[in-house]
Every structure is written in structure tokens, then in C-alpha cells.
C-alpha positions, 0 to 999 in steps of 0.5 A: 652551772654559772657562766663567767666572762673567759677574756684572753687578752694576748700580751700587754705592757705592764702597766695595761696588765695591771690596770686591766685587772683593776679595771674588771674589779671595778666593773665587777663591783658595779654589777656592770661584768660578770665573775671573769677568768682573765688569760694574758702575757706580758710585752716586754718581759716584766718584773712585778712586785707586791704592794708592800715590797720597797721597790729601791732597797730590793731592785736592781734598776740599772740590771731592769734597764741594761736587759730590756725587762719592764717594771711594775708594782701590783695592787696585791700582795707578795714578791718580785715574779719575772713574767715571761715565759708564762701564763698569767691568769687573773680570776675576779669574783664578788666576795657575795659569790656562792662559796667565795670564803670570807677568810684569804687564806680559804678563798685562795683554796678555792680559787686554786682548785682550776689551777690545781686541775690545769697542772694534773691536766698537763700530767703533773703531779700538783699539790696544795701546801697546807703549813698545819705542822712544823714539820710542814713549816720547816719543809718550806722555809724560805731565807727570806729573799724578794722573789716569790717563788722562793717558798709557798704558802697555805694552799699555793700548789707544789710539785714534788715539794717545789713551788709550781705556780705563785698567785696573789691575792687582793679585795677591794670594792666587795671583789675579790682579784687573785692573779697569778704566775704559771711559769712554762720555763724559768731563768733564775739567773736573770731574775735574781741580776734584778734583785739587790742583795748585800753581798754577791756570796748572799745572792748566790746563796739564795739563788740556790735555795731559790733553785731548790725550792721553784721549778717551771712546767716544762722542767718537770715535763723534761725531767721525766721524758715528756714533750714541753708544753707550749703555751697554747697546751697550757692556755687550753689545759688550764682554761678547762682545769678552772672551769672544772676546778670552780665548777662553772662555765667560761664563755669568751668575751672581751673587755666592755668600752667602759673597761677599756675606757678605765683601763686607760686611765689607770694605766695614766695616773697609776700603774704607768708612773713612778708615783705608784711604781717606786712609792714605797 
């Protein structure tokens, strides 16, 4: 059985979090670091958006600022996720690695399969969508607003037809990065003051499409009479989900100096700047 890199980093800011991650790919793509589970929290609480998302037209700056609420703009795809009451993983791996599929779509079936086993740990119900018939396509048709959980997609996990957990997906470098959102508790309130939309009658409506469609960890637990997991509950069930999920060892570890050494700089000429953070 493979051994790879377990690294639980503790809470950084938003643009350390993200050059991290980048930082392991690199290495990675190196051969200087092993395939590698990253565990991490976020300080202060943060909203990140995908790369495509246009950071002006869909975020409310002002409403960031009045709330103490960091801001950052990922390297992978997707819509805007509060980080804060929460794990964050991130899991990096060549795509070279056996079983790794070459498709997105089907490395995300893979890679989601600890993530799976995490929540089943946790006593959850959790599923994968699988969009393969309309009726399946209508079930979880979003209106379109900018967060990300408001609908899932192949393969993301949902409990009782609500989304559970919101991952993200990149490759670069002959690596790839998935990184994502276990949500312990959720405030849709405060996330969607972050978000602009036309009208307040649009954002309410969306708000409650949002409601119906996303659902927190300790919602769950509560709803059916069981104690809210913590997040040391959480790190635990899930560090033991992925390695069964993935079939592999995690050996603890800690970032190498050259990492660190990497993570720094992205941190100063990338995810720390508004030349990347507001780019598009």
C-alpha cells in the first residue's frame, strides 16, 4: 500500500492557503514531494472564487470589508465558498499516478471516494451525482447564482439530494490539485451579503433556492437527533475516510523549506495582490 504525504497545516490566511497548494504542485511535479492530503482552516474567515469568476460584477467588496471576511481568487475552477466553519482539504497527485483517469470528470470520482467515506463515517448518508438522465439534470438545477454550493455536479457528494461538500479541480505541471469545502456549519446569510445581485427580490430568491439545494454537516447530525461533530471528529473521520477511499497510507509530515520557501513567494507576487485577486 502507497504511503503519502498527510500535512495538517492549522488555519492560514487566504492567500498562504492557496499558494500553499500551488506550492505542492510544484514539488510534486519535481519529483522533490510525494502524492500529498493537505488539512487546513482559514484566518480570518475567507471568500474564494474560481478562476473564471469576474471578481467586480459578483462580489460585494464593501459587505468583505464591513464583516472582517478575507478575500482570494483560487487557481481552480468553480464559484464563490465562505471558508469558515469548516475543513478544507486539498489532495495533489500526478496524473501518472496509478488509477488517476485522465478525464476530469472521472478523477473527480476517484478522488472523491475518501470524501465519500469521511461523511458515511460521520453517520451521513452521502452520495455521488451522477447527471446521466434529465430527470437527474432537473433534480439539481441551479438558477445560476455565484455561490458553489448552490448545485452539484458529476460526482460531487449530496445527502438527501442536498450538496455536502463543494471540491474544485485543476492540472498543471502533469499534477493534479483537487481542493475542497467540508462545511461543519453554514451561514447563507452571510454569504450571499458577499454576493451582488440585481435586485434584493433576486437575491432572496436565490438565497432560498441556495437553502434548499446546500446543507452543512452538523445540519444533518441535528436534524436526525445526533451530537454536532466537531472538527477535530471531522479531521479524524475524514483523514481515515481518504486513505480507505484512495486506498493508501497517510504518513504525517510537514511542508519541505523549499515549499515553504515557494509558498512565500507565491503568496508575494500572486495570491496576495490584486493583480491576480480582481484580474478578471
Amino acid at each position: 500500500m502507497e504511503e503519502w504525504r498527510f500535512i495538517r497545516s492549522g488555519s492560514g490566511s487566504p492567500a498562504y492557503n492557496m499558494a500553499v497548494d500551488e506550492a505542492i504542485l510544484t514539488a510534486v511535479s519535481e519529483g522533490k514531494a510525494a502524492p500529498t492530503v493537505r488539512f487546513y482552516g482559514w484566518s480570518p474567515a475567507t471568500l474564494s472564487i474560481g478562476y473564471f469568476q469576474k471578481a467586480k460584477q459578483e462580489i460585494d467588496f464593501d459587505a468583505l470589508e464591513r464583516e472582517g471576511i478575507g478575500f482570494v481568487r483560487r487557481a481552480t475552477g468553480g464559484r464563490a465558498v465562505l471558508h469558515d466553519k469548516e475543513l478544507t482539504y486539498s489532495i495533489i497527485v500526478p496524473e501518472s499516478y496509478p488509477g488517476i483517469p485522465r478525464s476530469v470528470t472521472e478523477a473527480y470520482r476517484v478522488l472523491s471516494e475518501g470524501s465519500l467515506s469521511g461523511f458515511r463515517r460521520l453517520g451521513l448518508a452521502a452520495d455521488m451525482v451522477k447527471l446521466e438522465s434529465e430527470e437527474d439534470k432537473t433534480q439539481y438545477a441551479s438558477m445560476g447564482s455565484a455561490a458553489c454550493f448552490d448545485s452539484p455536479s458529476w460526482y460531487e457528494l449530496v445527502v438527501e439530494g442536498r450538496k455536502i461538500a463543494g471540491s474544485a479541480q485543476t492540472r498543471q505541471k502533469g499534477v493534479v490539485l483537487q481542493h475542497g469545502s467540508i462545511l461543519l456549519d453554514l451561514d447563507a446569510d452571510q454569504l450571499f451579503r458577499m454576493l451582488r445581485f440585481s435586485s434584493e427580490r433576486v437575491a432572496e430568491r436565490m438565497k432560498r433556492q441556495f437553502e434548499q439545494k446546500a446543507v452543512a454537516i452538523n445540519d444533518l447530525l441535528r436534524s436526525v437527533g445526533k451530537p454536532e461533530a466537531s472538527l477535530a471528529e471531522a479531521e479524524k473521520a475524514f483523514e481515515a475516510g481518504i486513505a480507505e477511499g484512495l486506498g493508501i497510507k497517510l504518513g504525517e509530515a510537514e511542508l519541505s523549506p523549499y515549499e515553504e520557501e515557494l509558498a512565500q513567494q507565491l503568496v508575494r507576487e500572486k495570491y496576495g495582490n490584486e493583480e491576480w485577486n480582481l484580474r478578471r
